[in-house]
C-alpha positions in Angstrom: 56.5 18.8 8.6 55.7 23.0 8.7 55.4 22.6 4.9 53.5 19.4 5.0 50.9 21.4 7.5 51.2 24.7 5.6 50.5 22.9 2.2 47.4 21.1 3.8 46.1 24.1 5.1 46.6 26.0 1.9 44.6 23.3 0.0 41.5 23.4 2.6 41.6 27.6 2.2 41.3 26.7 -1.9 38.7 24.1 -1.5 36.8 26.3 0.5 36.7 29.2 -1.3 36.5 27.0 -4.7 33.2 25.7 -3.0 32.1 28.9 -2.1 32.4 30.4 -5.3 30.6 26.9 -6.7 27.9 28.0 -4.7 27.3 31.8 -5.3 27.2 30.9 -9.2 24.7 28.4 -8.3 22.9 30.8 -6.7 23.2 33.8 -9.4 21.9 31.0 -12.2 18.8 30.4 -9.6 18.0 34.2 -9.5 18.7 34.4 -13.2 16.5 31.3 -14.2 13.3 33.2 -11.5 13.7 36.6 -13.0 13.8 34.8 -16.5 10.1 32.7 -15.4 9.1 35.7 -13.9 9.7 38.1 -17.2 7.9 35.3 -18.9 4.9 35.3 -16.7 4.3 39.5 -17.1 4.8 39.3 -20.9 2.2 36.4 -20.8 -0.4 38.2 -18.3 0.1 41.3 -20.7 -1.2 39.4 -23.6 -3.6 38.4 -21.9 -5.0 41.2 -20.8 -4.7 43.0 -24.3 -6.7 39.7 -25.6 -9.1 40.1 -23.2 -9.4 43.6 -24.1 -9.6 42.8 -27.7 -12.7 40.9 -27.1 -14.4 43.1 -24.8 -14.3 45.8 -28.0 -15.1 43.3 -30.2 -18.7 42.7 -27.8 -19.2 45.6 -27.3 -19.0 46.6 -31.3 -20.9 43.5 -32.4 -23.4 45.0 -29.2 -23.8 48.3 -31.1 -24.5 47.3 -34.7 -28.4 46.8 -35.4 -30.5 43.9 -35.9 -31.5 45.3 -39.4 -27.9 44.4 -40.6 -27.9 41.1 -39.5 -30.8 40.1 -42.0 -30.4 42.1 -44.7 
């Protein structure tokens, strides 16, 4: 019977800690998957402002050439 108990107590300390490491790789894959969307999100504001940029030069050269070009 000591055995019996000693077994079943060993087998609830594994499926604890079995669940607890279950649950801190479930956790490291959530915090991988944000910082992944989040690295995605700053790349794509970054291009975004550079295209944004782009344009604004683009204005403001097409502002600075004169009229007497654009009939010639």
């Amino acid at each position: 019977m000591l055995f019996t108990l000693q077994f079943s107590f060993s087998a609830e300390a594994l499926d604890n800690h079995l669940t607890a490491v279950q649950r801190d790789r479930e956790l490291r894959s959530q915090i991988e998957e944000r910082k992944i969307r989040s690295d995605a999100a700053y790349e794509e504001a970054k291009r975004k402002v550079a295209f944004e940029k782009l344009q604004q030069e683009k204005a403001k050269a097409e502002a600075e050439v004169p009229e007497s070009l654009y009939f010639s």
